[in-house]
C-alpha positions in Angstrom: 174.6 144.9 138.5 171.1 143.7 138.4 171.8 141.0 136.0 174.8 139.9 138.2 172.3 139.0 141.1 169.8 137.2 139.5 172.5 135.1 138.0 173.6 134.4 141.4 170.6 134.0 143.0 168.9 131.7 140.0 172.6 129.7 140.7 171.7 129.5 144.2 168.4 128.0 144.0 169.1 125.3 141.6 167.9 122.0 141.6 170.0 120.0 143.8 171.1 117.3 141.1 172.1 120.6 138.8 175.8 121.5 137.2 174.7 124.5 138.9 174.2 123.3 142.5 177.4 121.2 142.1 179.2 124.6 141.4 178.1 126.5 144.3 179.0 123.5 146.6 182.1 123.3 145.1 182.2 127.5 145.9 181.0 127.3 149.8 183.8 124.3 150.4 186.4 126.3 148.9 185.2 129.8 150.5 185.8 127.7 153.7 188.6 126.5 153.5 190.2 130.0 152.3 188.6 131.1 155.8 190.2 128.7 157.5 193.1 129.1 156.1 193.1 133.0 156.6 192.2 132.3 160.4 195.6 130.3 160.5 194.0 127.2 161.7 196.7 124.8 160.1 198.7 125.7 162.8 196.2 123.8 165.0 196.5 120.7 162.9 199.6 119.7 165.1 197.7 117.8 167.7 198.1 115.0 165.5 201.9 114.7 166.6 200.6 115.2 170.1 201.5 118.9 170.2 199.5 122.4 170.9 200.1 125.6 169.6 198.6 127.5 171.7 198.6 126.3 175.5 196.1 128.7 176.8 193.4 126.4 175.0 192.6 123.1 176.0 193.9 120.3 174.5 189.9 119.6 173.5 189.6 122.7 171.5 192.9 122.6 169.8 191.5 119.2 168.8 188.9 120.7 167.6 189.8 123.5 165.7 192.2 121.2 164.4 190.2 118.9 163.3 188.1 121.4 161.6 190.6 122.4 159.4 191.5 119.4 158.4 188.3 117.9 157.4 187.7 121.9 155.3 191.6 120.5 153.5 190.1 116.8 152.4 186.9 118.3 151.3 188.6 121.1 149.1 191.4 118.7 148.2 189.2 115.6 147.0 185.4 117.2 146.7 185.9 120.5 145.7 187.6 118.6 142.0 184.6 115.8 141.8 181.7 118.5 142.3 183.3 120.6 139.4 184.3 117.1 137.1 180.3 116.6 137.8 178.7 119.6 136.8 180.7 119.7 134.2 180.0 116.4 132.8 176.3 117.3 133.3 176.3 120.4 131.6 178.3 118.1 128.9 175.3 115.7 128.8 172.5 118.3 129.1 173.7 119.8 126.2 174.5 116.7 123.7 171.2 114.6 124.6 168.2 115.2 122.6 164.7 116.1 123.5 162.2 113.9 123.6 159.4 114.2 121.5 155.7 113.0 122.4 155.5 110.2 119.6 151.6 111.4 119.5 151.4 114.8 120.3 147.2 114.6 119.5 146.6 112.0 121.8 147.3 114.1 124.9 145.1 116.4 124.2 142.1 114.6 124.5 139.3 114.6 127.4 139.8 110.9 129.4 136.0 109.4 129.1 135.2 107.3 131.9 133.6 103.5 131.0 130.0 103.0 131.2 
């Protein structure tokens, strides 16, 4: 159980250009829109056609909500796909290119002298 939350939380607190970071974006957007979905806000999406479901709200807040939902569906329809493509490719290219080696490892190691 231990090992399960350091996993997550070492995923959580990756670099932000990181196949990990990508992943838990790609998570959050699609934990939302499940939400959002489980709320029944696609019901809401009808005040595109001019329409309310619900007329005890204002036609503000059914614009709203609806509009909520729908920007949750483009992100999980279009993003949620690219941010896992990315950190996949990343991973890809982490893992095929090469170190770099110091092409004079002794160099480095010595003391700067200042000019005199």
């Amino acid at each position: 159980m231990k090992a399960t939350f350091d996993f997550l939380r070492r995923i959580w607190k990756a670099d932000a250009f990181s196949p990990g970071a990508f992943v838990v974006r790609a998570a959050v957007l699609a934990a939302l829109y499940g939400v959002s979905c489980a709320a029944g806000l696609q019901e809401y999406t009808t005040f595109l056609s001019g329409t309310s479901p619900n007329v005890n709200l204002s036609w503000q807040t059914v614009s709203a909500i609806g509009l909520i939902h729908l920007l949750l569906y483009f992100s999980f329809i279009l993003l949620v796909p690219i941010l896992l493509i990315t950190a996949g490719l990343l991973k890809a290219w982490n893992g095929w290119k090469p170190e770099r080696e110091d092409p004079d490892p002794g160099r480095s190691e010595l003391p700067i002298e200042p000019n005199k």
